[in-house]
N, C-alpha and C positions, 0 to 999 in steps of 0.2 A: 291579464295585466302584464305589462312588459317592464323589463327593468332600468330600460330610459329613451327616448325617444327616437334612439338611434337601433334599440336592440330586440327583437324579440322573440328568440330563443330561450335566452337563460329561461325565463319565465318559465317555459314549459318542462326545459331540462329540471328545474329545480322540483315543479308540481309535481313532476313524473321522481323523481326522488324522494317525497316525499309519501304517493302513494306505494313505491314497491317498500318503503321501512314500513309501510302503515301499521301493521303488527309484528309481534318482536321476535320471536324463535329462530335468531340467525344465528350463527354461530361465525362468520366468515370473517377475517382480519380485514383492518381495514390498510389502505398504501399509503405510507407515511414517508417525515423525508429521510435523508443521508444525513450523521453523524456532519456538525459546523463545527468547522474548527478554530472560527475563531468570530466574534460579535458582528454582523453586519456595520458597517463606518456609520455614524451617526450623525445628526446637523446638519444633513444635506436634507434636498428638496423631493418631497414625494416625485415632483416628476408629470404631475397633472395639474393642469390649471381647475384654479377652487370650483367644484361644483360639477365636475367631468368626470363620468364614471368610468372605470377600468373596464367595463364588459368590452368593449368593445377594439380593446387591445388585444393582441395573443397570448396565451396565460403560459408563463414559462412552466408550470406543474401540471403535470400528466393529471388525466383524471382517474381517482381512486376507483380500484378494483376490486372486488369481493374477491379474498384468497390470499391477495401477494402479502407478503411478511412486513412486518410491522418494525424498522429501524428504529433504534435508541436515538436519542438526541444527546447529546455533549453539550454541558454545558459553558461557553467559552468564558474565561476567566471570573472561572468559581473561586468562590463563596461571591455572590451578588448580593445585596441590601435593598430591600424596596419596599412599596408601600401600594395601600390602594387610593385611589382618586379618584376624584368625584367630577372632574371639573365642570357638569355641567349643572351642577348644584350651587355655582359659586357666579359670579360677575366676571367677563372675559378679561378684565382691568384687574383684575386678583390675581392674573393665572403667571403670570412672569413672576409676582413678588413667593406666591406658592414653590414656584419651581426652583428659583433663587435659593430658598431655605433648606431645599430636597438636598440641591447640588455640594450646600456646603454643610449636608449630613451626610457627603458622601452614598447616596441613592442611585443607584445602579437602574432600575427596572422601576418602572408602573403599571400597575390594572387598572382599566378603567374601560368601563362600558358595560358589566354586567346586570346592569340597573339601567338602564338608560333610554331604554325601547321608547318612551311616551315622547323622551327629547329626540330621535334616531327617527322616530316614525310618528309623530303628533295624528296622524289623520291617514287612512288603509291608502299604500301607493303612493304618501305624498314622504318622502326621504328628505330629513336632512343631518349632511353629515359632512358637511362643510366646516361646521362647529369644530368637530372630534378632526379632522385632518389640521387644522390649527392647533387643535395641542396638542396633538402629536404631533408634527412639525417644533412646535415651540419646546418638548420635552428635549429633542432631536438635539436642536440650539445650546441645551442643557448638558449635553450628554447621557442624557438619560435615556432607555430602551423602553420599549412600549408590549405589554402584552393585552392585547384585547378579549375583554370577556364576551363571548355571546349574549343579550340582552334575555335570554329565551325562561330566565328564570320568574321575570318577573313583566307579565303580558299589560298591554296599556287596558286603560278600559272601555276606550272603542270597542277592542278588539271583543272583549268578553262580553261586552254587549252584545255586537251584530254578531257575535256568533254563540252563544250560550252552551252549545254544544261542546266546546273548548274547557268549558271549566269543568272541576272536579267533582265527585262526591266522597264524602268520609263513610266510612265502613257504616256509622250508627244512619246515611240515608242523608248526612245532610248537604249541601250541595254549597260548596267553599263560593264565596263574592270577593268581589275589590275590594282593593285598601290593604290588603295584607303581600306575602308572595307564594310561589309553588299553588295557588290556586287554578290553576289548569289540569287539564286532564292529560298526562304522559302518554294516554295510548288513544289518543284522540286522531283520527288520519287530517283534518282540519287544522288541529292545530300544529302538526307537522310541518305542513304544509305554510300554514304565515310563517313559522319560522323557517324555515330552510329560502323561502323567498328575505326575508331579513337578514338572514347569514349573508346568504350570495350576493346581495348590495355590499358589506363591508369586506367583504373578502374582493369581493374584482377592486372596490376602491383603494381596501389597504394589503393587499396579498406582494405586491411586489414596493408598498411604501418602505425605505433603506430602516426608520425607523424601530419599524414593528418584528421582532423577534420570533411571537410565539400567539398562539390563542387558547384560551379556557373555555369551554361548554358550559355553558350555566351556570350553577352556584348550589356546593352543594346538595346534589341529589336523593330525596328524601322520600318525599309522599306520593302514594298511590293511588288509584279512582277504582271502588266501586260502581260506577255503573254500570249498567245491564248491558252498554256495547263492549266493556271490557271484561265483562265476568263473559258472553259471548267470544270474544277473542280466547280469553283461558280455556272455555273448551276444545276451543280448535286447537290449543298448543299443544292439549292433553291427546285429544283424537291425532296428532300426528306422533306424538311420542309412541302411543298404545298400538295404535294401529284398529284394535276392537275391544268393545267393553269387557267383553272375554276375560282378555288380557290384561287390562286394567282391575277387575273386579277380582281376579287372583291374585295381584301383586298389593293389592292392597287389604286383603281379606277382608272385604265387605258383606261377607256373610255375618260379620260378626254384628252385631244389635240392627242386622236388617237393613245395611247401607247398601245392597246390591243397586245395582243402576243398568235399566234398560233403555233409557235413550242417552246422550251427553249432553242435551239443554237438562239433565236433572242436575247435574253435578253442580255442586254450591261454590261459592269463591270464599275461602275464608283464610284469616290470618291467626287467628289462635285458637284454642280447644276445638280440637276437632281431630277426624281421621288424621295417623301420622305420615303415611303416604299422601296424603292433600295438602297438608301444611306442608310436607317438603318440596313437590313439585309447582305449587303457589310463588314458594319463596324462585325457583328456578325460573316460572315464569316472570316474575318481577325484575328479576336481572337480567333476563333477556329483554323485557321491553324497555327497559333503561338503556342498555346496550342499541338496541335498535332506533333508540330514540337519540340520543347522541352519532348515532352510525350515519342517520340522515343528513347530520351536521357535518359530520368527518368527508361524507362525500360531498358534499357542496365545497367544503374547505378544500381539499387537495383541488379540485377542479379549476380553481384559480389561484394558490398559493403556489412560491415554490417550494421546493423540500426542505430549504434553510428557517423556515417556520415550524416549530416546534403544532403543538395540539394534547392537549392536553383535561382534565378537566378534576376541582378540586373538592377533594374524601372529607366531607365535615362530619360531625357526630365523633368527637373527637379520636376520629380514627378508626376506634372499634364498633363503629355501627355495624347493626347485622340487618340491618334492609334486604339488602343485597349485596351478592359476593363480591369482593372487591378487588381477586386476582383476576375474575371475569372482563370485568367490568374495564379495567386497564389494560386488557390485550390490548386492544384499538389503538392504544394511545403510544405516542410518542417518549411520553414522560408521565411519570404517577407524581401529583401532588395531594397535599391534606392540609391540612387547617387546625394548627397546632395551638388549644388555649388552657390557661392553666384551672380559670375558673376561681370558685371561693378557694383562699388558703393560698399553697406556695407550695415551690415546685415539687414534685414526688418524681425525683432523680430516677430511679430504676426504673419506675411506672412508664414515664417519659420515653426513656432510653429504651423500652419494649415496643414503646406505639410507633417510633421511629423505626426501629431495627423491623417490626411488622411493614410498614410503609413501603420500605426498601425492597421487603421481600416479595411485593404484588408485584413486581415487572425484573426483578433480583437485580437490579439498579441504583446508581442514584436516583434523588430525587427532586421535589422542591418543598417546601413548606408556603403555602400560597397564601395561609393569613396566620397572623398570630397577636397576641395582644402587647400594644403598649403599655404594661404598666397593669391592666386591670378591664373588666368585661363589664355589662350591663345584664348578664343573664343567670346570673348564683344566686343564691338564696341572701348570699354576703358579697356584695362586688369588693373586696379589701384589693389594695395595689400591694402587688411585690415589692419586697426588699429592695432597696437601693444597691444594684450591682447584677440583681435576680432576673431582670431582661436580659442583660446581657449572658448570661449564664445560658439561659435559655438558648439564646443565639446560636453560641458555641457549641452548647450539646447536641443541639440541632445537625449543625454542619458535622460534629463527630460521628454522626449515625450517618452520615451520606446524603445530607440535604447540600444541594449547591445554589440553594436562593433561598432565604428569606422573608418575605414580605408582610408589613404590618398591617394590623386592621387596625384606623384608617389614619388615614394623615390629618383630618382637620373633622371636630364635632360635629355632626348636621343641626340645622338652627332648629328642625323639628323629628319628628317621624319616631317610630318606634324605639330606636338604640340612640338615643340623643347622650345621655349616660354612659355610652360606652368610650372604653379608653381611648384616646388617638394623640396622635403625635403634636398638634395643635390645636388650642382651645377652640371653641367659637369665634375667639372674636381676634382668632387668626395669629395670633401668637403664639409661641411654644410654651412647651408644658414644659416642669420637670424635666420629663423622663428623655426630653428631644437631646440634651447634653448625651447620657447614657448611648440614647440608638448611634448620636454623631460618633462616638468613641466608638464602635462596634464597628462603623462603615468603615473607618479609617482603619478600623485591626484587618477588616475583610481585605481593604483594599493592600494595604501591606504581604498580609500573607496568601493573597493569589497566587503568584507566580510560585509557591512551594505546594500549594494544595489543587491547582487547579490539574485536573484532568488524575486526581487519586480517588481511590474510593475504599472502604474498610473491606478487612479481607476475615473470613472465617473458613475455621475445619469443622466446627460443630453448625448444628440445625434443628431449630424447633420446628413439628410440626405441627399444622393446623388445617384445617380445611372448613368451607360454609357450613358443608352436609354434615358435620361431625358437629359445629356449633349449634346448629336449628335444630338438629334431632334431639340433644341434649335439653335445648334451652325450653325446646316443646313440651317436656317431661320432664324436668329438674331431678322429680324425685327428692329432694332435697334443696331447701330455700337458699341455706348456707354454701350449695356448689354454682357460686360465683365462677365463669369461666377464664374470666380475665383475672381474678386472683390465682386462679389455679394455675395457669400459665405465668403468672409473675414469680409464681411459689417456685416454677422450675428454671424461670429465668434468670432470675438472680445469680443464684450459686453457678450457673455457667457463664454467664456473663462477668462474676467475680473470677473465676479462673480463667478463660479469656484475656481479661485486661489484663492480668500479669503475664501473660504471653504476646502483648500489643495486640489484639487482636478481637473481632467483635462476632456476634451470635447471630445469626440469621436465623429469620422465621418466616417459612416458605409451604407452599401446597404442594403435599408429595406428589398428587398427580398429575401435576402440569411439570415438578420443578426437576431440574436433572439433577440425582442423588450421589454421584461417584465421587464426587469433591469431597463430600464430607465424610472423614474418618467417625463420628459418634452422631448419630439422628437419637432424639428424642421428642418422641411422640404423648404428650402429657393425657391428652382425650380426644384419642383418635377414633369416635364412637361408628363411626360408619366407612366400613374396610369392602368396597366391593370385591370377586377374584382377581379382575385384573389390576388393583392398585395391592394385593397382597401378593401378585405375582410378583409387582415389580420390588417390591421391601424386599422378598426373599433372594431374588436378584443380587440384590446389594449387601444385603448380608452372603451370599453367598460367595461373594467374589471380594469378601475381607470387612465389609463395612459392621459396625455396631450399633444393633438398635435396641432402644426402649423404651417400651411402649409403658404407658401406664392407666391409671384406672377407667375403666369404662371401653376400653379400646377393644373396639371388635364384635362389639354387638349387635348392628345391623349393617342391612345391606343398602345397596343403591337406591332400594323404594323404601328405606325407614321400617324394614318392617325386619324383625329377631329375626338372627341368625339361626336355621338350623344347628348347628354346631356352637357348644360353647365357645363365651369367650377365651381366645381372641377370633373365633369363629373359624373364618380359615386361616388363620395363621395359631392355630390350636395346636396341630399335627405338628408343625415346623418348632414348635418351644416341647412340642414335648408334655404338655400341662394346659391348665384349664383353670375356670374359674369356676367354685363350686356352687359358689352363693353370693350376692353384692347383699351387703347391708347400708343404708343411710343413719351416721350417727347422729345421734340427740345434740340440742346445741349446751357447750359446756363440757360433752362428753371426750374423754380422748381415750386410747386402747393404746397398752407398752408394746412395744417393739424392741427385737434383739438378733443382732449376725447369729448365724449359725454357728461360726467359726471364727476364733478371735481373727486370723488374718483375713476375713471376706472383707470387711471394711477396717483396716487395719490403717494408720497412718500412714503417708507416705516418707519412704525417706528424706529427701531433699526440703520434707514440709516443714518451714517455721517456725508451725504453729501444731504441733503434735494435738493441744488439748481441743482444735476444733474437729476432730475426725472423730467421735465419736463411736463407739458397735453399739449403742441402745438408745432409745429415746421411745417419742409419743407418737401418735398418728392422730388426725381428727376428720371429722364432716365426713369421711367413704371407706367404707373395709372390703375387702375381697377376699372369701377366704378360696384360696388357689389347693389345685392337688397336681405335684407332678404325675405324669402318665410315658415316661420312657425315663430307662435307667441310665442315662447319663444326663437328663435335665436333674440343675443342682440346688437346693432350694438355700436360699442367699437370707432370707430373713423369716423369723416368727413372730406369731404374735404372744404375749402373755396371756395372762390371767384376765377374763374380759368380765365388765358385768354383769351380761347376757349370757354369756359362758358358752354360743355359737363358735366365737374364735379362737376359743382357749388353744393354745400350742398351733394351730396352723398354718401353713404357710403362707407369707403375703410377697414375697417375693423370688421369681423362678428364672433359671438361668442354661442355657444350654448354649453349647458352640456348635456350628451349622456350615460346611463349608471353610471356607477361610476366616469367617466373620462371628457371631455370636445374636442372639436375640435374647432381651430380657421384658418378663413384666412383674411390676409394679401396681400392686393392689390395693393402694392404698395413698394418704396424703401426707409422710413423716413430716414429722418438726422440721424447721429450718436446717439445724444443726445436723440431725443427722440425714436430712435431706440432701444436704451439702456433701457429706461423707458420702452418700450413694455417690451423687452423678461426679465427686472427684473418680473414684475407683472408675466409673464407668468410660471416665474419660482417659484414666491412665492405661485400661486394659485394653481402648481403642487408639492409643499412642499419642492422647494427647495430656504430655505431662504439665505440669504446673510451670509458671515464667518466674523472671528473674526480677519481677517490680512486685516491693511492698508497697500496699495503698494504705492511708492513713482511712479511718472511718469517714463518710461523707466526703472523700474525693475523687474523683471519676476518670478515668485515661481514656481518652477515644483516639486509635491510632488510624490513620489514613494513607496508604501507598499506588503504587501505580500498578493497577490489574497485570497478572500475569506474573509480577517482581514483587512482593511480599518482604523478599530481601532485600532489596534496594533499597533508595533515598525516602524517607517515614517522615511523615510530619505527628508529631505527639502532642495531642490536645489535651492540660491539665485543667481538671472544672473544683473546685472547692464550692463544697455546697452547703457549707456551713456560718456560721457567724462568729467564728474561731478562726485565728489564720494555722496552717498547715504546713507541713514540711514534708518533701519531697524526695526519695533519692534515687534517679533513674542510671542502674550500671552503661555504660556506653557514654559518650561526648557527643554535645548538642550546640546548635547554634541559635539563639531566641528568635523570633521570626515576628515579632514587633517591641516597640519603647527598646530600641538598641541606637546605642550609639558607640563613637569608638572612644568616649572614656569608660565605659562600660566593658568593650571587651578588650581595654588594656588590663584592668581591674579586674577579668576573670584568667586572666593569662596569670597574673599574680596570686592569682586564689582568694580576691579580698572579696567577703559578702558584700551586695550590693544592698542597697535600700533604694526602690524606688518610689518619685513622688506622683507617679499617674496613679487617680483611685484603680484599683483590682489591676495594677498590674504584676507582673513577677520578678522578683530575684534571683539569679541563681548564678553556681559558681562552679567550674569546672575544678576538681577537687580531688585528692584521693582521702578517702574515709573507711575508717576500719567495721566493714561489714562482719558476714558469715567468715570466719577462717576459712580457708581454701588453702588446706599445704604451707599457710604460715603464711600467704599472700594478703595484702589489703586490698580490699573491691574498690577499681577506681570509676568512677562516675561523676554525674553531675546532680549535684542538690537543688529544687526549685524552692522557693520559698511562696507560698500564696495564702495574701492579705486574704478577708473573709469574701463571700463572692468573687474570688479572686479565678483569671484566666490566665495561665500560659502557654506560649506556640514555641513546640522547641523542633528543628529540624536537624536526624538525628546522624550522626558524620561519622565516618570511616573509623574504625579505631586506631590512633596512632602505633606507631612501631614503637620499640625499645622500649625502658622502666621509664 
């Protein structure tokens, strides 16, 4: 099959692409482009007359090589607004008055095409895509930018007809049909194959359109195939990791209930109960064939795109799916995006603000948000719509965590199909909803404070860590129903994230093994359950050369095949603390065990602290105990337990402390209360020199500060979120400039120090002022006051301090 009457190559380039991805165990980057600095011009002409395929141009983009480094993309005049569309779900007589309504919501960017293969490809070899270059062209007109999804999520049913091969099976044997999507098989070499020939049509056609910006890979990457050529595949990944069953049958101690395995067509494919060295290298191979299943697309893509095109592909499962790994999964790519929804209920602010600050941290980048909800979703148990003012809230928190695009799901209702119910920007019957006012005010704040936030991104000294291998090991084994993983890590995000914002400053959450540790003064590792030697070499490193870590419960128990540690935990990082873990207990639900410093000043308030009564030295712990034994005379034991029920933990220690080098390691046994959870990781923050900031936060309102990489001290934009239905008051020390709803009655009126009242819903007030803070030497603290309505936003950009009183 050739890909137009003129060309018959690509065809082959692309099959032969298709067969070397055929299965997944690659690890090799893919060639991506150079850093745009600024939007490709827009509303001009692709440049080919309708119906004329680009293969047969010369492709300005080198062809992607296994190996070469993977460039970031920049995104030019961030924060962007956009949406997804459908256009070929609509009449082509719709598509002007469609785009019309984008334009003056302020719409930046469109997705469109990740659905579309049936209208892109109706009948195998016969393409049309004449359609899709007219509204991209007509977006163009609009000024609107184009990102195109790969169609490859969702296969026609030609396809899965004449090739049945292609489609899936579910774990229980059953074999997925049409009418739904992800009904294909991901490690299918056939269906590689249509698509990658699918790709390479829209890529020669739209790889140099001025339009199109960027492209996504399919949609949400989810579901797996059992069958028998893929559980075949899995051996081989397993036979190249092991080398010999040998090998394999020791690191997995298979003698145990007689799983020894003498040939590797025995070995079973399984996804839950089962050996814990097979569950974990299952899950390694899943993200390898994901990886190589998109890798196939990455190489067809660069082969005729330029570098000015972004690639990308977007993280649904609100984020923290554990399918597969997802710092993996995002090397390849240009850009990490996810698929930010709130679901039943309304927003969970710091929950939010975790999934983003995690996002960030798969490629330690901005990023984009690629779908989010208008308003309210089709898929909760309760679809209730968010508070009036709570999209746009969303927005904002978004963009605070390092999103530099937006994009909503969807612009206009589908007349049928599955998500007909779900939220979008315009009804059915093509009118705006509600919530279209709210998105238009949000495009227009975007577009206002560009030129202050574009090319900034939030800056951190602290770092949570996390890794796959630590969550599947975990999640394999709970041991306990109650050790939620994602609560655990909220449990220690929070209070760093709250100390953070008063220093403008935000938490990153990154994989130690991949992620470079030196930046950060405090790591904390909340269940770092699988510590191979050489990612415990590299901790000691850091700690050795001044950095502070601490680790907490569960940390340290197995190794790279899942299987216990010889050596307590923290296994091998045992030796280096000094101390051990003697015994883990799972508490009862209900149940909680006291806790107390050792020593009034171990958690002692700090000076400068505000708020003395939140530092706490006693409190509860729940759901995990460890009872710990120092084992070297200078590790310090930092907390005990009381009086337990059990009477195991009576007096023990649960928390161990030694200095190493320039640096210090601590672990944490256990899950203290908030409160004095909070009182740990302050000290832990002060003793690694990161003291507390000079901004009080009222309850429910959020700072997300954003500056230019490398300058921290430089020019800040300070994003205020009020997440409440209460308006709030604001007092940030330093002078600010508002970075939307300004005008110059407004900042005559702050020159005079008069409070402002303004009449845009959720916008801010505020007054450059001096107001009598903390005493300082008899001094009053001069700053600026923000005042915000409920759901209320402010953009304040933060200026020089003036000279003289």
């Amino acid at each position: 099959m050739s890909c137009c009457k003129h060309c018959t190559i690509p065809a082959l380039v692309v099959a032969a692409v298709a067969l070397a991805w055929a299965w997944a165990p690659r690890a090799g980057a893919i060639a991506a482009p150079a850093p745009q600095s600024s939007r490709q011009p827009l509303g001009k002409s692709a440049g080919e007359p309708a119906g004329q395929l680009a293969c047969c141009r010369p492709s300005g983009g080198a062809t992607a090589l296994r190996g070469q480094a993977v460039r970031p993309y920049s995104t030019p005049h961030a924060p962007l607004l956009g949406v997804a569309w459908y256009p070929e779900q609509w009449p082509e007589s719709r598509w002007n008055t469609d785009l019309t309504l984008m334009q003056a919501a302020h719409i930046d960017v469109v997705r469109v095409g990740e659905y579309a293969w049936s209208a892109l490809e109706p009948s195998e070899g016969d393409y049309h895509l004449n359609w899709l270059e007219r509204a991209i062209d007509l977006a163009g007109r609009h000024h609107i930018a184009v990102v195109i999804g790969t169609p490859t999520d969702a296969p026609p049913a030609w396809l899965t007809r004449k090739y049945p091969e292609t489609l899936g099976i579910d774990a229980d044997g059953r074999t997925r049909e049409h009418g739904d999507r992800r009904q294909f098989n991901y490690a299918s070499p056939r269906y590689r194959q249509l698509c990658t020939l699918m790709v390479a049509q829209l890529a020669q056609r739209f790889g140099h359109n001025p339009n199109v910006i960027g492209w996504q890979i399919g949609n949400e990457d989810t579901d797996e195939s059992f069958d028998p050529a893929t559980r075949a595949q899995f051996q081989q990944f397993l036979k190249k990791r092991y080398k010999t069953l040998a090998n394999l049958n020791r690191r997995w101690a298979t003698a145990y209930w007689s799983q020894t395995y003498d040939r590797w067509d025995e070995i079973p494919m399984q996804n839950h109960y089962g050996n814990p060295g097979l569950l974990l290298e299952y899950k390694h191979f899943v993200t390898a064939t994901w990886r190589s299943f998109q890798g196939a697309q990455i190489t067809v893509l660069r082969t005729y795109i330029p570098p000015s095109q972004f690639i990308t592909t977007n993280i649904g499962g609100l984020g923290w799916s554990a399918n597969w790994d997802h710092y993996r999964l995002t090397e390849d790519l240009n850009l990490a995006s996810w698929d930010d929804y709130v679901g039943e209920g309304h927003l969970h602010a710091y929950r939010n603000a975790m999934l983003n600050d995690f996002a960030r941290g798969w490629k330690r980048a901005n990023f984009w948000v690629m779908e989010t909800e208008p308003g309210s979703v089709n898929w909760a148990p309760i679809n209730n719509a968010l508070d009036r003012g709570e999209t746009r809230a969303l927005a904002w928190q978004t963009v605070g965590h390092g999103a530099d695009a937006v994009l909503y799901w969807q612009w206009r209702s589908a007349l049928n199909g599955q998500e007909q119910y779900h939220g979008a920007v315009l009804g059915a019957d093509g009118k705006p909803n509600p919530i279209y006012a709210e998105i238009e005010q949000t495009g227009s704040e975007f577009q206002q404070a560009s030129p202050a936030l574009s090319g900034t991104a939030p800056h951190a000294e602290m770092a949570l860590l996390t890794d796959y291998d630590s969550r599947w090991a975990i999640d394999f084994q709970r041991h306990s129903r109650l050790y939620d993983q994602q609560k655990v890590l909220l449990r220690f995000y929070r209070p760093l994230e709250q100390l953070a914002e008063t220093r403008g400053e935000a938490v990153d959450i990154v994989d130690p093994n991949v992620a470079p540790l030196e930046r950060y003064k405090l790591l904390v590792a909340p269940s770092l359950n699988v510590i191979p030697q050489d990612l415990a070499n590299k901790l000691m490193a850091y700690v050795r050369q001044g950095g502070h870590l601490l680790l907490g419960p569960r940390s340290g128990m197995k190794d790279a095949y899942d299987a216990l540690q010889p050596e307590r935990q923290p296994g091998p990082l045992a030796q280096a603390l000094g101390g051990n873990v003697v015994q883990y207990y799972a508490l009862e639900q209900g149940q909680s065990v006291p806790l107390a410093a050792t020593h009034p000043l171990a958690l002692s308030p700090l000076q400068h602290s505000p708020s003395p009564a939140a530092k706490p030295s006693s409190g509860t712990a729940d759901i995990w105990a460890e009872d710990l034994v120092a084992t070297a005379p200078d590790t310090r034991v930092e907390l005990r337990y009381g009086k337990t029920q059990g009477g195991w933990l009576d007096g023990q220690p649960a928390m161990l402390t030694r200095r190493l080098g320039k640096g210090s390691i601590s672990y944490l046994g256990t899950l203290p209360d908030p409160a004095l959870l909070k009182a740990i990781l302050t000290r832990a923050a002060w003793r690694s020199g990161v003291e507390a900031g000079s901004v009080e936060l009222p309850p429910n309102v959020e700072l997300c500060v954003r500056s230019q990489p490398g300058n921290p001290a430089g020019a800040s934009v300070y994003i205020l979120i009020n997440h409440s239905h209460q308006p709030s008051r604001v007092f940030l020390p330093g002078h600010f400039k508002r970075l939307f709803a300004d005008d110059s009655a407004s900042s005559a009126a702050e020159e005079r120090g008069t409070r402002l009242e303004d009449a845009p819903s959720g916008a801010a007030s505020e007054h450059a002022a001096s107001r009598q803070g903390e005493p300082r030497q008899g001094e009053p603290r001069r700053g600026t006051t923000v005042e915000l309505p409920a759901q209320g936003v402010a953009l304040l950009l933060r200026l020089a301090q003036p000279s003289g009183p």
